[in-house]
C-alpha positions as CSV (number, residue, x, y, z in Angstrom):
1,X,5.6,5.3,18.1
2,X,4.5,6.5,15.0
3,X,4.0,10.2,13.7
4,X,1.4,10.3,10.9
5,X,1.2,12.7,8.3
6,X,-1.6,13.4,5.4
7,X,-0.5,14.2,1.9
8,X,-2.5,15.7,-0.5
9,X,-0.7,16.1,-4.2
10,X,-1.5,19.0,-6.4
11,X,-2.0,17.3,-9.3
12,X,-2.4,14.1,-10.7
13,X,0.0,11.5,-9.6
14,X,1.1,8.8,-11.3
15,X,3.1,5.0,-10.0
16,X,3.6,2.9,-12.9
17,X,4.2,-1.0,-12.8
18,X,7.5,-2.8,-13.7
19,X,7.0,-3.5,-17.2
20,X,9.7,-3.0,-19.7
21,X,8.9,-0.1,-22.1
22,X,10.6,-0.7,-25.4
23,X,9.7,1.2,-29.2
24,X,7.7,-1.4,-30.9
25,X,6.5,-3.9,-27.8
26,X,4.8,-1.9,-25.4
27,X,3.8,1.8,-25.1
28,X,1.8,1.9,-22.1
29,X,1.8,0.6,-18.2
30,X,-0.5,-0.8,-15.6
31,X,-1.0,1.3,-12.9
32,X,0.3,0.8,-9.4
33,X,-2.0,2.5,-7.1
34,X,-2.1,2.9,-3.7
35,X,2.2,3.9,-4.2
36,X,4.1,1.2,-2.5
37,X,5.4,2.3,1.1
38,X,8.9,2.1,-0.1
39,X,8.2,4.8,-2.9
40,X,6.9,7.2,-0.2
41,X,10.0,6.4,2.4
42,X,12.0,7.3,-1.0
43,X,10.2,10.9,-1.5
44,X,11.2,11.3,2.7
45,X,14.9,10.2,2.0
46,X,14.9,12.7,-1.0
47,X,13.5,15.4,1.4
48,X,16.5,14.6,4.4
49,X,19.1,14.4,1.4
50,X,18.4,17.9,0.3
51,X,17.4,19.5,3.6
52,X,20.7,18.7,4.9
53,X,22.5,15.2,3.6
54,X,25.0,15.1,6.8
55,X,22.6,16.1,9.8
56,X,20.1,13.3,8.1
57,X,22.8,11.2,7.1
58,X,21.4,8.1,9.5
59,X,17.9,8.9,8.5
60,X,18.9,8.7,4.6
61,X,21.3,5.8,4.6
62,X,22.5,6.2,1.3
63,X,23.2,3.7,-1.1
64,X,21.1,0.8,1.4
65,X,17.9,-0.6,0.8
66,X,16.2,0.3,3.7
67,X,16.3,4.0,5.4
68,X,17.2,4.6,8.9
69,X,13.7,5.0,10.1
70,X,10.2,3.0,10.0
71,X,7.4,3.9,8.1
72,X,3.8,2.7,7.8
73,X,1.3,3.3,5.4
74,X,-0.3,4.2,2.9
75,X,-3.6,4.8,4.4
76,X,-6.5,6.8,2.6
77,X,-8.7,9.7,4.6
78,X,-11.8,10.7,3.9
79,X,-14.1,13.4,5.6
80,X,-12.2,12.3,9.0
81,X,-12.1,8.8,9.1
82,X,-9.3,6.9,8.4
83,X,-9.2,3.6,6.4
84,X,-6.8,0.5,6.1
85,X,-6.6,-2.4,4.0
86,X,-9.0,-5.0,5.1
87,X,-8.1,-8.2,6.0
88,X,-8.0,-11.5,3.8
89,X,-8.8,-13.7,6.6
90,X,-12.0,-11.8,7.0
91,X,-15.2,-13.0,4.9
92,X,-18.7,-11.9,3.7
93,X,-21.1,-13.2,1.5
94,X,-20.4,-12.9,-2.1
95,X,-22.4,-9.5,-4.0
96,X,-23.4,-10.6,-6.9
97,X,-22.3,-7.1,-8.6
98,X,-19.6,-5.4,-7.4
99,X,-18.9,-1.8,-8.0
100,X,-17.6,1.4,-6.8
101,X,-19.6,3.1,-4.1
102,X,-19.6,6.5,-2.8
103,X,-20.5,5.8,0.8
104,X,-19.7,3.4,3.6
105,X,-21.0,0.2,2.7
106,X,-22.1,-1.8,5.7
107,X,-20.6,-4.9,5.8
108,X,-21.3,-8.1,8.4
109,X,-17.8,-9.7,8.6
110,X,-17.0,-13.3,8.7
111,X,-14.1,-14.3,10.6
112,X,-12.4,-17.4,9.8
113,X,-11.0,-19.9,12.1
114,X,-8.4,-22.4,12.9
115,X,-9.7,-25.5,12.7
116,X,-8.7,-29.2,14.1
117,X,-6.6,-31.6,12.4
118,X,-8.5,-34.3,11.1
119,X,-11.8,-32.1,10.0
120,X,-10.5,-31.9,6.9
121,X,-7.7,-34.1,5.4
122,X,-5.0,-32.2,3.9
123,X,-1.5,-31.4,3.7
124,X,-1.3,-28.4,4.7
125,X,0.0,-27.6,8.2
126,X,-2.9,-25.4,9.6
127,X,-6.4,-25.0,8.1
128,X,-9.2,-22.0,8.8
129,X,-12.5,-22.2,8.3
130,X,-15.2,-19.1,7.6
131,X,-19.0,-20.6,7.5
132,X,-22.1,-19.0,5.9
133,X,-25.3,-19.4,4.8
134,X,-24.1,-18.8,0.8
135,X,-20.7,-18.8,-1.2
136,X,-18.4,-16.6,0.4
137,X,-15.6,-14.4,-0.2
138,X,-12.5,-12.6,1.3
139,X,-13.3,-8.7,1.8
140,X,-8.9,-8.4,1.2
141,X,-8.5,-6.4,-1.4
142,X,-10.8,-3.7,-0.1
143,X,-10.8,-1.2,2.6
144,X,-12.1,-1.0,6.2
145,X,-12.5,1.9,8.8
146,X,-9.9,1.8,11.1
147,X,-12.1,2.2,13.9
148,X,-14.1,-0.9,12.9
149,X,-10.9,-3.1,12.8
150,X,-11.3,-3.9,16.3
151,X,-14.0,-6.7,17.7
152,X,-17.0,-5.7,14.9
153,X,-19.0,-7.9,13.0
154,X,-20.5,-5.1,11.2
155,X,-17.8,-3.0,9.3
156,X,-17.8,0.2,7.2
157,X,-16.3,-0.9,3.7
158,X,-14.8,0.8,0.8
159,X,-13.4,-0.2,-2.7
160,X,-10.4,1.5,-3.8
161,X,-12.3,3.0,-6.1
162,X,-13.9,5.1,-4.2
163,X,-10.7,7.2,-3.3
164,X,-9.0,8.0,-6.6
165,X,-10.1,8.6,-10.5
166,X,-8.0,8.0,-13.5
167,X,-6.8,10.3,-16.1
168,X,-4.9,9.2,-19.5
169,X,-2.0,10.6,-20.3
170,X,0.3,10.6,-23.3
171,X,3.8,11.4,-23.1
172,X,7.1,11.6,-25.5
173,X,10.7,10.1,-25.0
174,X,13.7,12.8,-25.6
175,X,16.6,11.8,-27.1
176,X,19.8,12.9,-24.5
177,X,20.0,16.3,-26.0
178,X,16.1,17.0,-25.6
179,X,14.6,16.3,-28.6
180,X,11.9,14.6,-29.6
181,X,12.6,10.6,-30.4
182,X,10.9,9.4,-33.4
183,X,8.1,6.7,-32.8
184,X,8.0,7.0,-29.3
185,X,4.8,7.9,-27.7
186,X,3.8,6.1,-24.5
187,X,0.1,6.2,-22.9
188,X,0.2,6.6,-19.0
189,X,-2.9,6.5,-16.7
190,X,-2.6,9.3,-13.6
191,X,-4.6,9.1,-10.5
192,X,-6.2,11.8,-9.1
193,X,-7.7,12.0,-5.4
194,X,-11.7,12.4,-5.0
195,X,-12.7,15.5,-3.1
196,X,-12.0,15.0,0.6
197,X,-9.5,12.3,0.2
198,X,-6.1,12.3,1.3
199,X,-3.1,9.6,1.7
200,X,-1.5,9.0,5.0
201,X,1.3,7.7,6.4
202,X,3.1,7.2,9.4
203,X,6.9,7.9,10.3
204,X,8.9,6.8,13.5
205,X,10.8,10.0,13.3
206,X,9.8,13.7,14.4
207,X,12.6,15.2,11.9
208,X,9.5,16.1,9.6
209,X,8.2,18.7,11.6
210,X,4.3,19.6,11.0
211,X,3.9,20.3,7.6
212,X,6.2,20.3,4.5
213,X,6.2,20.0,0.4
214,X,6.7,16.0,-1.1
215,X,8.2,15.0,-4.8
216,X,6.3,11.3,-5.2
217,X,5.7,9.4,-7.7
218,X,7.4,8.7,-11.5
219,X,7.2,12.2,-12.7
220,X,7.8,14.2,-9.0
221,X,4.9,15.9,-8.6
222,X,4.8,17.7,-5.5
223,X,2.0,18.4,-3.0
224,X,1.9,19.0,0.7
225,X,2.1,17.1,4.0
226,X,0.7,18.0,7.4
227,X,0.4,16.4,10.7
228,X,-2.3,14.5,11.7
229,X,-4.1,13.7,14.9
230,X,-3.9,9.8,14.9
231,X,-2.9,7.3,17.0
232,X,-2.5,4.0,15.3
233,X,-2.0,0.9,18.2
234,X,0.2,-1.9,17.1
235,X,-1.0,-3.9,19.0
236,X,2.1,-7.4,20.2
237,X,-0.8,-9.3,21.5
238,X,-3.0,-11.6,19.3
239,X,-3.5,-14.8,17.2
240,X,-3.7,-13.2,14.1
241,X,-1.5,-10.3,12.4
242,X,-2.5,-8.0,9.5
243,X,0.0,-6.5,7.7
244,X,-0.7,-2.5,6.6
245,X,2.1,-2.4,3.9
246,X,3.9,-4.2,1.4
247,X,5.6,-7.3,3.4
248,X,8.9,-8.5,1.2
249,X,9.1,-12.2,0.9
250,X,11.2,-13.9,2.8
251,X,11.7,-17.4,4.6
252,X,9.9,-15.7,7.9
253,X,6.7,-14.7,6.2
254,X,6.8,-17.6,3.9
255,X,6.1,-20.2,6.9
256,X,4.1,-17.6,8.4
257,X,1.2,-16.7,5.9
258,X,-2.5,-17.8,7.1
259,X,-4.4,-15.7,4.1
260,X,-3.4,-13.4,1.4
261,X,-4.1,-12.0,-2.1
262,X,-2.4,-11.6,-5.6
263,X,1.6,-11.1,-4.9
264,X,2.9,-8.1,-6.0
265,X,5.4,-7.4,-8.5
266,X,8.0,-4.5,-8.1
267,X,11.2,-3.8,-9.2
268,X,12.7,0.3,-9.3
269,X,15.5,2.1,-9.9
270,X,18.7,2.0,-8.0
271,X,20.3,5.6,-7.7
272,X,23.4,4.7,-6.0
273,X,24.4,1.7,-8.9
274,X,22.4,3.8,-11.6
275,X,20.6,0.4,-12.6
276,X,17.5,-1.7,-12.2
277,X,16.8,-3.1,-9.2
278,X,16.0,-6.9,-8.9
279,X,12.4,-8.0,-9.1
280,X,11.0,-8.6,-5.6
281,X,7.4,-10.4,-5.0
282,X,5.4,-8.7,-1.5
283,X,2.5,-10.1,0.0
284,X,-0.3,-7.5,-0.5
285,X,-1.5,-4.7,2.6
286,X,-4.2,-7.0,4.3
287,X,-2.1,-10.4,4.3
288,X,-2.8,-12.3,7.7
289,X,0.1,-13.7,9.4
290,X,-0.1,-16.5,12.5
291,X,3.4,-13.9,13.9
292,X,4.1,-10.5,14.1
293,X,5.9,-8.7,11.7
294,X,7.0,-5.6,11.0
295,X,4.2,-2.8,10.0
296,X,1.6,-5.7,11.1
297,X,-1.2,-4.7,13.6
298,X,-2.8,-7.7,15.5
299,X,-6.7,-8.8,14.6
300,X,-9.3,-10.9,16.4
């Protein structure tokens, strides 16, 4: 069972992509926005390590790539509702503009199907279907009411947009004994939550308590979390499973995938060698599997 938490920064925050930042070949970064759950479960390691690094010494797992409890997440709040990524397998018929919007947009859902072999001749193992009266296309990518997730055909949509703004920042590289280093000057964009809108995640631990103070992100800025009242049912039953995190690639997910988006990129930092992590590829928040997985939650 998970234990879900809202986080509100107090500032800007700011989760840069993997690109290599080197004088004379690049001086700024994409921006990697909603954080990746694994950047979140590092804040809550870095909160158990200082706290107390032996009680929490399961929890933390030092020096391994996964910590010693689930998490879940990130979802966005606004004004009391809750939203998750939408599914890919999921359909509507394709705006012909497509912008940010400020309220629920009221979607009618397409749900694609598996189809028979022999329909359509191909090689691929299984084949869905979604059918309309124009061109079509995936709502993945955007983000759907929680409560609408279940047996709808008309769902509340967002963009991502609609939860965050962007800021430019420029920053300076020190030199080891703090000063400035000549011709470097690097251009960031932060991300700053719209009024009323918080992140939320959910842990399989009560060690958190009810409320608490966070460092996320690149540059650590803090802000606070709190308990929330909500129940998120994951559910083992079902044809279809969506995932609501990064999924890591692997042979499992792999065979597995019915519908997904762009894969994701990420590398890090690795405190306990003091070097780069490998490059990884994940399977976007909203990927349909035909098995559960972890963090998946099981769709009509």
């Amino acid at each position: 069972m998970f234990n879900f938490y809202s986080f509100q920064p107090n500032d800007t925050i700011f989760f840069r992509g993997s690109e290599p930042m080197s004088m004379g070949e690049h001086h700024d970064s994409t921006l990697n926005f909603p954080p990746p759950i694994h950047t979140i479960a590092g804040a809550i390691r870095t909160y158990f390590f200082k706290k107390d690094k032996a009680k929490y010494e399961k929890l933390i797992n030092l020096g391994k790539e996964k910590p010693g409890f689930n998490i879940v997440g990130p979802f966005f709040k606004l004004d009391d509702k809750i939203y998750v990524p939408a599914p890919y397998l999921w359909f509507r018929e394709k705006q012909k503009y497509k912008e940010s919007i400020d309220k629920d947009e009221k979607v009618k859902v397409i749900k694609a199907k598996r189809i028979k072999k022999g329909i359509i001749k191909s090689s691929a193992k299984d084949m869905y279907w979604a059918k309309g009266n124009s061109e079509l296309e995936s709502i993945g990518g955007s983000w759907i009411a929680y409560d609408d997730l279940m047996g709808k055909e008309v769902v509340n949509l967002r963009t991502i947009e609609d939860f965050y703004e962007t800021e430019p920042r420029v920053g300076i590289a020190l030199n080891p004994n703090r000063s400035v280093r000549t011709h470097h000057i690097y251009s960031f964009t932060h991300c700053r939550l719209k009024k009323g809108v918080s992140l939320i995640f959910g842990i399989d631990v009560k060690d958190l308590g009810d409320e608490g103070v966070l460092f996320l992100g690149a540059e650590q800025r803090f802000g606070w979390y709190k308990r929330e009242n909500f129940d998120l049912d994951l559910n083992e039953q079902g044809n279809y499973f969506m995932s609501l995190s990064l999924i890591s690639g692997s042979k499992e997910a792999n065979e597995s995938v019915v519908a997904t988006g762009k894969i994701v990129y990420l590398g890090g930092w690795d405190l306990s060698k003091g070097f780069h992590k490998p490059m990884k590829g994940y399977f976007p928040a909203g990927t349909v599997f035909n098995k559960k997985l972890d963090n998946c939650i099981a769709i009509d």
